[in-house]
C-alpha positions as CSV (number, residue, x, y, z in Angstrom):
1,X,35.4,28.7,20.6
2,X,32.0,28.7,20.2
3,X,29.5,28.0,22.9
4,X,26.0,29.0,20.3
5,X,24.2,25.7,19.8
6,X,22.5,25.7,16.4
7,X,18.9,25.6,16.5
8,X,17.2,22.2,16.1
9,X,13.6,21.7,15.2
10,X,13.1,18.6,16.5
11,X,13.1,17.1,19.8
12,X,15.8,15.0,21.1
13,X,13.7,12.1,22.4
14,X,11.3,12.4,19.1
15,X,11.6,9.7,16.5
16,X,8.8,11.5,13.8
17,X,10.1,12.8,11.4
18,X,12.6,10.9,10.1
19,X,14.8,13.6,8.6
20,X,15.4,16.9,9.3
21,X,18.2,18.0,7.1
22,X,15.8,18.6,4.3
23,X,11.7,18.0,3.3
24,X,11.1,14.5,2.0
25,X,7.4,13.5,0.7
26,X,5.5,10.6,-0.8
27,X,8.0,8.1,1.1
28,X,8.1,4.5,-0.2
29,X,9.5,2.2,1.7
30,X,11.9,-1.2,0.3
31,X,14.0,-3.9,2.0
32,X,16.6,-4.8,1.2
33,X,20.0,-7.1,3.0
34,X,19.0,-6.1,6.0
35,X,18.1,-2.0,5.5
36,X,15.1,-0.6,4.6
37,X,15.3,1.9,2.2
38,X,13.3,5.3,1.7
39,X,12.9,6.8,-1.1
40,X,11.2,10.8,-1.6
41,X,10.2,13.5,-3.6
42,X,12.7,16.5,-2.9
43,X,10.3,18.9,-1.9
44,X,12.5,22.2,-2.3
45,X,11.7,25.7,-1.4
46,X,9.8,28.0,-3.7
47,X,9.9,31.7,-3.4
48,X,8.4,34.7,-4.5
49,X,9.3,38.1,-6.2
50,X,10.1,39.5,-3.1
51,X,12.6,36.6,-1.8
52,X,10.3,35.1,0.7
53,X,9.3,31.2,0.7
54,X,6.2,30.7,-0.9
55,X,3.6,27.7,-0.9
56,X,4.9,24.4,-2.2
57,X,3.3,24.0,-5.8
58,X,5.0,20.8,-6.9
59,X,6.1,21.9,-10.0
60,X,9.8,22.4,-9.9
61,X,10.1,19.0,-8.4
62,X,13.0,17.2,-10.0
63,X,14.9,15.1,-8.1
64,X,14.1,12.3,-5.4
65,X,15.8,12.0,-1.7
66,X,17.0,8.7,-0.4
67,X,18.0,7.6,3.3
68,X,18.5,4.2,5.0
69,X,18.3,2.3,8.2
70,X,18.5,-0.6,10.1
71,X,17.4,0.4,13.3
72,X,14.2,2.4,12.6
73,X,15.6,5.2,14.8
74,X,18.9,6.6,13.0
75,X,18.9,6.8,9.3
76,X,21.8,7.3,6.5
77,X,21.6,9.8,4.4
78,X,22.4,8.9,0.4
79,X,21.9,12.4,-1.1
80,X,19.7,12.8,-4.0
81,X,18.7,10.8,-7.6
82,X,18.6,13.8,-10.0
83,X,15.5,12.5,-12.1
84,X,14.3,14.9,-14.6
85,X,15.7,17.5,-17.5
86,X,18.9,17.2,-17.6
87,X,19.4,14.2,-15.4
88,X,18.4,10.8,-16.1
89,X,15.4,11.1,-17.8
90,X,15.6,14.0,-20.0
91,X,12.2,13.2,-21.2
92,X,10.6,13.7,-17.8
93,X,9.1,17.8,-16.5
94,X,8.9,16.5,-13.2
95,X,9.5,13.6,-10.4
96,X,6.9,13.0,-7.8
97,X,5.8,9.9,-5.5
98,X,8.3,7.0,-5.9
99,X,8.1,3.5,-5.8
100,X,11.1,0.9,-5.1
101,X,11.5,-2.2,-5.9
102,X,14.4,-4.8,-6.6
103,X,14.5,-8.6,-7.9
104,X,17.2,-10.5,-9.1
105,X,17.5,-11.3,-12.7
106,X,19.8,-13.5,-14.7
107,X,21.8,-14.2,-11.2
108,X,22.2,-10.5,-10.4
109,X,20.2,-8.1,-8.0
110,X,18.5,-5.2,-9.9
111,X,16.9,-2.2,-8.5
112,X,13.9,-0.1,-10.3
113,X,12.9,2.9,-9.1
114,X,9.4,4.6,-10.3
115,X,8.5,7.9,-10.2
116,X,5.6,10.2,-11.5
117,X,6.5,13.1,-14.6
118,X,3.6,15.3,-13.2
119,X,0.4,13.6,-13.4
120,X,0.8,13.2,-17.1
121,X,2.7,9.9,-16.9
122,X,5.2,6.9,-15.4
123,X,8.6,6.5,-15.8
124,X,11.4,3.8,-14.2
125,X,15.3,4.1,-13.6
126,X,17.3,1.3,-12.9
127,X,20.5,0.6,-11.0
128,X,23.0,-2.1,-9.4
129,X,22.6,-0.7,-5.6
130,X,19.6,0.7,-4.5
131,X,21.9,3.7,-3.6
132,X,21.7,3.9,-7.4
133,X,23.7,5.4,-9.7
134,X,20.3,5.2,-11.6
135,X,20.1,5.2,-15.2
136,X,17.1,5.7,-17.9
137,X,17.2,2.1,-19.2
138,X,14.3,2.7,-21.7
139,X,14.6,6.7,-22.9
140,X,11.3,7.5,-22.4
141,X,7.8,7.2,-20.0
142,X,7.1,3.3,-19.0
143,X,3.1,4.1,-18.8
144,X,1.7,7.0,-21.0
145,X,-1.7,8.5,-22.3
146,X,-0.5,6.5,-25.4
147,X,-1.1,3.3,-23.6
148,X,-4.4,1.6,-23.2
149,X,-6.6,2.2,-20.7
150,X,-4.9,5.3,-19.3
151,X,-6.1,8.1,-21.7
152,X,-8.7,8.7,-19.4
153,X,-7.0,8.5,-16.2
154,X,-7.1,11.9,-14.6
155,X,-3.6,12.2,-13.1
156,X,-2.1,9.8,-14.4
157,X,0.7,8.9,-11.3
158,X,1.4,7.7,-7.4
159,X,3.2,4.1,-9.1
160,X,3.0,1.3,-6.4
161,X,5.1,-1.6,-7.2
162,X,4.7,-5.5,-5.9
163,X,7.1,-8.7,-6.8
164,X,5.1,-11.8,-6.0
165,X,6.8,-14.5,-4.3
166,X,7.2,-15.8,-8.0
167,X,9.0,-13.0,-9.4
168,X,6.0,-11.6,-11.0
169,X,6.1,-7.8,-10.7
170,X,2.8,-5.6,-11.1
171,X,2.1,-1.4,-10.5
172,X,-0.7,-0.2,-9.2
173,X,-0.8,4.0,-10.5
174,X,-3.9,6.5,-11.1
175,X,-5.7,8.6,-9.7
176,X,-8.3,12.0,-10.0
177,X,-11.9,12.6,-9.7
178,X,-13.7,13.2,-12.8
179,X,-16.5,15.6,-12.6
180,X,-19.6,13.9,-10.9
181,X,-18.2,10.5,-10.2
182,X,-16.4,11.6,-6.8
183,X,-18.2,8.8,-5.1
184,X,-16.1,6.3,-7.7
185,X,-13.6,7.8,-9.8
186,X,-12.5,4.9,-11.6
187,X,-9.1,5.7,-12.1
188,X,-7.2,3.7,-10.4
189,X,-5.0,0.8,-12.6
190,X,-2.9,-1.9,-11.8
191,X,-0.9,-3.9,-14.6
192,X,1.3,-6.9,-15.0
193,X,5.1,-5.9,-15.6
194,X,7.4,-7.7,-18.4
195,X,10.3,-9.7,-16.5
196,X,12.5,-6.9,-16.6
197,X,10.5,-4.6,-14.7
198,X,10.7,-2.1,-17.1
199,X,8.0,-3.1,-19.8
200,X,4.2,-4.3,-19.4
201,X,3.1,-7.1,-19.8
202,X,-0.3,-6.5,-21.2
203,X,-2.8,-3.7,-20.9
204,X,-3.3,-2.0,-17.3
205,X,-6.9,-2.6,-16.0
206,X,-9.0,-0.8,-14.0
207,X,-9.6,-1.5,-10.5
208,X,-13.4,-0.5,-10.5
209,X,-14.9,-0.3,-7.4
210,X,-12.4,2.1,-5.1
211,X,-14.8,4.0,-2.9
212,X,-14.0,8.1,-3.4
213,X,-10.3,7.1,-4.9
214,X,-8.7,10.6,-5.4
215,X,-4.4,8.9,-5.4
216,X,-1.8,7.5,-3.9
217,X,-1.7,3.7,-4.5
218,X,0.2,1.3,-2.6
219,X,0.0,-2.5,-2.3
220,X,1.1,-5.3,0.4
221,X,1.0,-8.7,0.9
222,X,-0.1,-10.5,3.8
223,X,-1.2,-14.6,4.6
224,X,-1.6,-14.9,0.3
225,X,-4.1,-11.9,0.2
226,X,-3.3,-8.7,-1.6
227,X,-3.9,-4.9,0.1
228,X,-4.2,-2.1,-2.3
229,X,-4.4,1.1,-0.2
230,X,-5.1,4.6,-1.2
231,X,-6.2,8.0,0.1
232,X,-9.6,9.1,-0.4
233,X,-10.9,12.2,-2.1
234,X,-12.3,15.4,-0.4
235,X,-16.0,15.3,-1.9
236,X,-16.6,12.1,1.1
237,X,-20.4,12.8,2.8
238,X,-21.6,12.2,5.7
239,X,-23.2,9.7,4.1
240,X,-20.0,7.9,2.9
241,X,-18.3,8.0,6.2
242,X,-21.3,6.2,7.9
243,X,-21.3,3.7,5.1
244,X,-16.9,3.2,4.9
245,X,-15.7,4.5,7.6
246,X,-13.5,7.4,6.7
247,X,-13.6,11.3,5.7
248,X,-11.7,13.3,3.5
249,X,-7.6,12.6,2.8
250,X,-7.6,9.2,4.8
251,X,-5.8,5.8,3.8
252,X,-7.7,2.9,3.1
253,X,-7.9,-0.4,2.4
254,X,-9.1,-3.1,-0.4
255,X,-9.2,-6.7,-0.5
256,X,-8.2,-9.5,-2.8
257,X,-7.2,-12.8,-3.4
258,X,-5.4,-11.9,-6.6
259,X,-2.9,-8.9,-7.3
260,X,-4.9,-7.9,-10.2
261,X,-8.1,-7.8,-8.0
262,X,-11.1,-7.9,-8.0
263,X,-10.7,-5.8,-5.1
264,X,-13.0,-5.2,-2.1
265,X,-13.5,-2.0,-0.1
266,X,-12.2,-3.3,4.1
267,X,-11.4,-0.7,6.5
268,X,-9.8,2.7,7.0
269,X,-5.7,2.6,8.2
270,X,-4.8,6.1,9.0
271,X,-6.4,9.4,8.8
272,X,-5.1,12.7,7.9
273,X,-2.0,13.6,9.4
274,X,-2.9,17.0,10.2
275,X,-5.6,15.6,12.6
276,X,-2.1,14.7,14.6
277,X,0.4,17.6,13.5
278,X,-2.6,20.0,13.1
279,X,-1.2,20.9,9.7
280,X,-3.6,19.4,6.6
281,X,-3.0,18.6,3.5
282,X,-2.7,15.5,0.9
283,X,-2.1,12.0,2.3
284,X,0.6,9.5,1.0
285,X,1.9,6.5,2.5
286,X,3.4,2.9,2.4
287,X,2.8,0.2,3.9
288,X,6.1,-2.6,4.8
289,X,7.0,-5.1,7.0
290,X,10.7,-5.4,8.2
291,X,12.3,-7.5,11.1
292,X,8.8,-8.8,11.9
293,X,7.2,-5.7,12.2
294,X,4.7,-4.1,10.4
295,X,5.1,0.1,9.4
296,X,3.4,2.4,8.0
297,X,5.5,5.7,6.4
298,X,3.6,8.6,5.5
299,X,4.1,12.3,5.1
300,X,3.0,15.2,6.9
301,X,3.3,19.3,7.5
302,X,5.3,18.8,10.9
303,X,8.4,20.0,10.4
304,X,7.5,23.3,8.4
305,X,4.9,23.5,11.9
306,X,8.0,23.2,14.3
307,X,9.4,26.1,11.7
308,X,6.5,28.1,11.7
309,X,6.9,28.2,7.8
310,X,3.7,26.6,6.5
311,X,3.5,26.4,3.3
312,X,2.8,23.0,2.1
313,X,6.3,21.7,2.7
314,X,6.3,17.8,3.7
315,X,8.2,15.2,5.6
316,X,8.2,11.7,6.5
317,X,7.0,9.7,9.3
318,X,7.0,6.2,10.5
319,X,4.9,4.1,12.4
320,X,4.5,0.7,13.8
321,X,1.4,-1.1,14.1
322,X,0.2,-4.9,13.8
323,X,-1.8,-6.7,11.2
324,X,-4.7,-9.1,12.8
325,X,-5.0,-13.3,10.7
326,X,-7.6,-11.9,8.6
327,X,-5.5,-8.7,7.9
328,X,-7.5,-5.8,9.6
329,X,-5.2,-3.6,11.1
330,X,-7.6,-0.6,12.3
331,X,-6.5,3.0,12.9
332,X,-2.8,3.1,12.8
333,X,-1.8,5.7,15.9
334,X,0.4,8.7,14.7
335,X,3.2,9.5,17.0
336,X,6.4,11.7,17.2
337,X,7.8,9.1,20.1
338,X,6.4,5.8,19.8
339,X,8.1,3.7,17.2
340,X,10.9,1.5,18.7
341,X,14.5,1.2,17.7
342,X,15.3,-2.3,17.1
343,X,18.7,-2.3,17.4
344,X,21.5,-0.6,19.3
345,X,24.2,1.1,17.4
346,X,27.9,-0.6,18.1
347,X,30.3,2.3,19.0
348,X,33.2,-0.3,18.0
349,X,32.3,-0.2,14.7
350,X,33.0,2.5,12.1
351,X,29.8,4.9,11.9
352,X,29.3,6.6,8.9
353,X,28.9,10.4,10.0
354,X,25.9,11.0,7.5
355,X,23.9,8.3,9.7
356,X,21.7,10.2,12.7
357,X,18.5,10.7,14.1
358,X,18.6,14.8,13.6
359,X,21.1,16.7,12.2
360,X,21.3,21.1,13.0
361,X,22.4,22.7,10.6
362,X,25.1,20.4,8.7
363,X,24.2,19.3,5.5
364,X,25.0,15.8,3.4
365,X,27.5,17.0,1.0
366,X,29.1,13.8,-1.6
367,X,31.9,11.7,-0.6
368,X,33.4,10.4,-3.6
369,X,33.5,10.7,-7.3
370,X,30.5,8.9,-8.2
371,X,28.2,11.3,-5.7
372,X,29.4,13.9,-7.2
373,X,28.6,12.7,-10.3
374,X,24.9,11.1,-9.5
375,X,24.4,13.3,-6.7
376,X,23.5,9.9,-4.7
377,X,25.9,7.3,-2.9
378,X,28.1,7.3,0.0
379,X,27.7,10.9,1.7
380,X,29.7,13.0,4.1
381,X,28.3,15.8,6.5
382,X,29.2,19.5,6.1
383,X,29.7,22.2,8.9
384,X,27.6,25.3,8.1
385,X,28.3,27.1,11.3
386,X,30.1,26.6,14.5
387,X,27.9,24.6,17.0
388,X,26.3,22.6,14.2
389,X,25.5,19.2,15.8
390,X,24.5,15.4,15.1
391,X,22.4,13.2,17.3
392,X,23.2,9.2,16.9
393,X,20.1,7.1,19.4
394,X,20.6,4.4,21.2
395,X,24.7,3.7,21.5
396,X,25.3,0.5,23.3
397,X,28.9,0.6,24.6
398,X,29.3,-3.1,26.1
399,X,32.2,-2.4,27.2
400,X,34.3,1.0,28.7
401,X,35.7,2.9,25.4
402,X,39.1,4.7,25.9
403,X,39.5,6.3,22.6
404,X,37.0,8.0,20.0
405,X,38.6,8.9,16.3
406,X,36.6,11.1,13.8
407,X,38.0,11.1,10.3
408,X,37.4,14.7,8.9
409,X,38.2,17.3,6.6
410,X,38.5,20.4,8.8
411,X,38.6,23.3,7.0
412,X,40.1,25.6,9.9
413,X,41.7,23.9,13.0
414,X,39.3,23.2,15.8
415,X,37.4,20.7,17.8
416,X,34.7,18.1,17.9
417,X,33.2,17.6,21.5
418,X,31.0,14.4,22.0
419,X,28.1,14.5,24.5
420,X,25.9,11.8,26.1
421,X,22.7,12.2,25.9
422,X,22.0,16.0,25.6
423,X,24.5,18.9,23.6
424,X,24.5,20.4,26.8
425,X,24.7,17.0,28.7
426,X,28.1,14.9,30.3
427,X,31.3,15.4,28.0
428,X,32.8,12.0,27.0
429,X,35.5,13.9,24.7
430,X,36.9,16.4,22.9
431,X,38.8,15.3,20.1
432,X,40.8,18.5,18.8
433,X,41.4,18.7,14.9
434,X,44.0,20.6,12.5
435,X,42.7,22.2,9.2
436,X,43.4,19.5,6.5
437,X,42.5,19.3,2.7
438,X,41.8,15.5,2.6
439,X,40.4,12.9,5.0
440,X,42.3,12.6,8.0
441,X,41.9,10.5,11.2
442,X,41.6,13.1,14.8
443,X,41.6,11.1,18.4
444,X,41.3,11.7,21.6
445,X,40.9,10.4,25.1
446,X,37.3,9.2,26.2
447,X,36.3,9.3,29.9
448,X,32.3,7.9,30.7
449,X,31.2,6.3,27.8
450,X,29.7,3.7,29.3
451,X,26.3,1.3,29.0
452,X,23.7,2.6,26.5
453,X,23.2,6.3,25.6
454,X,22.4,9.5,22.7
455,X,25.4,10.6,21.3
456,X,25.8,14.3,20.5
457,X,28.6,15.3,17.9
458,X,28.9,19.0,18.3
459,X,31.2,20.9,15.9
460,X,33.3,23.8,16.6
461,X,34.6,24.6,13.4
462,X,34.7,26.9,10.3
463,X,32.4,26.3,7.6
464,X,32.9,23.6,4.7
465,X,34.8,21.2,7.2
466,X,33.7,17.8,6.4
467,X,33.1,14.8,8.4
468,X,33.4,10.9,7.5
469,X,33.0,8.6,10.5
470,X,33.5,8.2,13.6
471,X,34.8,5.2,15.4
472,X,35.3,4.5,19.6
473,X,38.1,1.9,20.9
């Protein structure tokens, strides 16, 4: 057996980032029955002639990542929406910075995701679980250089999308400096949407007066005014940070009483996260509420750091902050360790294995049919190499467990040892397993697993060997 822990690259009490199983950029964040739902562009590897990894250019983008939670600390892994070429939208090059939204329509919920083809356009899919599968409803680009007002947008991209408390929907997209006019670029747009969410209604408009726009759009809601937030370019002068407040790459803030604006310039949120990770680059974010609290999810370089790749490869981050009556919210503090988990994870319940704050070295592999089809949906995990591991926070055990069962897929026989608190830390079980070619329930005898804990799943077995759930008793 194999006593070789896989190496992890992210601490075991860290909650930043999110994910480490793969990159994940230009999060948006939607609620939805009682999860919050992430949604990323699958930043991917690129490499050069020789084989190594090479900077992060964007452009093979085609496919977004999607987890879920509903703790804020341990998040489910859904695989990936294949977007573009010969996926959903055939149309589309590329698919960059998402946007989520659902609303129910005709008595059913509906789910519309939006995504960027390049900087050259707009497109939406559609689905009936915002786990997808997603579908193309309208064969080609929802907002194009065709449609007015968005010729001369510079990068036409970055969607935000907003449903009103009456249903109405509106996006909020643009972005790029034109040359001389970095102090106001002008190219940010925000538009009505038809009452299927995947049409305008009307002609986008300009939002005029964004201070040093260069992308990322994003809107929120908050006591009946309207937030449209944005990164700023990186021509800001010394000048312009006196006058608004922020530098180059930061997120800030406009105010309105209407979601179609006018909007006025209020405060900086959040500055670049390499001021905190001390890797720079562009700045995207979304701001949500959930369970009464207010978050913030944004990308940074600090994974690729902790790799010592650097290269431009990005991950997301969350963070909590609060939102004063008259909706200032001031500099949001970045942190690896400070956002809260809001709920403990019941032990007594079926877990799906694909659900964890870290995972070393396994990767999400599909469960079922339609996964495999969609390449989204209900996912399993997949052992790479013996002493791969999964870390589940903040296990409540409110009462003395006797038994643990995994359900797996063992590709060679083996065992499954569960820790608390550490890999290395007290053993609560070891639940040996037989090689088997379909789902099968392993158990074993549990001795400790008591009061509130980190749960390590370390896996001692051959490569391939898939893992379902895990349940105690």
């Amino acid at each position: 057996m194999s006593n070789t822990l896989t190496k992890h690259f992210k601490k075991f009490d860290y909650m930043n980032p999110i994910i480490t199983q793969h990159y994940g950029a230009d999060p948006y964040a939607m609620e939805y029955d009682g999860r919050v739902y992430f949604y990323m562009t699958a930043d991917k590897y690129e490499y050069d002639e020789k084989g190594e990894i090479a900077e992060n250019t964007y452009s093979k983008i085609k496919s977004l990542y999607v987890v879920s939670t509903d703790d804020m600390a341990n998040f489910t892994d859904h695989g990936e929406v294949t977007v573009a070429c010969d996926a959903a939208a055939k149309w589309a090059h590329n698919s960059w910075a998402p946007a989520a939204c659902w609303k129910n329509i005709d008595g059913k919920d509906k789910f519309f995701l939006y995504f960027a083809d390049n900087g050259g356009g707009i497109g939406v899919l559609s689905a009936d679980s915002p786990i997808g599968p997603f579908t193309d409803p309208i064969g080609k680009g929802l907002i194009t250089r065709d449609v007015p007002t968005c010729a001369e947008v510079t990068w036409l991209f970055d969607p935000a999308v907003l449903v009103d408390d009456d249903g109405t929907g509106y996006i909020y997209f643009g972005g790029g400096v034109p040359m001389g006019k970095a102090d106001c670029p002008g190219t940010a747009r925000v538009c009505k949407l038809g009452a299927d969410m995947v049409s305008l209604d009307g002609d986008p408009v300009a939002i005029p007066t964004v201070p040093y726009l260069f992308e990322d759009s994003g809107i929120h809601k908050f006591n009946n005014k309207y937030y449209y937030t944005y990164c700023s370019n990186f021509n800001v002068t010394e000048e312009a940070t006196e006058k608004f407040g922020f530098k180059n790459g930061e997120i800030c803030v406009m105010e309105s009483d209407s979601p179609m604006g006018p909007f006025e310039y209020k405060e900086r949120i959040l500055e670049n996260p390499g001021d905190y990770c001390g890797l720079y680059g562009n700045n995207h974010h979304c701001v949500f509420s959930f369970k009464g609290q207010w978050y913030m999810t944004y990308h940074s370089r600090s994974l690729e750091g902790f790799m010592d790749i650097k290269h431009g490869y990005r991950v997301t981050h969350v963070d909590e902050f609060t939102i004063a009556e008259d909706g200032k919210i001031g500099t949001i503090k970045q942190s690896f360790t400070d956002r809260k988990q809001i709920k403990s994870v019941d032990p007594f319940k079926a877990y799906p294995a694909s659900c964890v704050a870290q995972m070393a070295g396994v990767t999400p592999v599909a469960a079922d049919e339609v996964s495999r089809k969609y390449g989204v949906g209900n996912m399993n995990i997949m052992v790479n190499n013996a002493g791969d591991f999964t870390q589940v926070k903040g296990v409540e055990f409110t009462k003395t467990a006797s038994k643990v069962t995994i359900t797996a897929a063992p590709s060679s026989d083996g065992e499954i040892k569960v820790f608390k608190n550490a890999p290395d830390g007290e053993l609560l079980a070891t639940v040996k397993v037989t090689k088997a070619s379909e789902m099968t329930a392993f158990a074993a005898d549990v001795k400790g697993a008591e009061g509130k804990a980190d749960l390590f799943f370390v896996f001692d077995l051959a490569k391939d060997s898939q893992i379902r759930d895990w349940v105690f008793a």
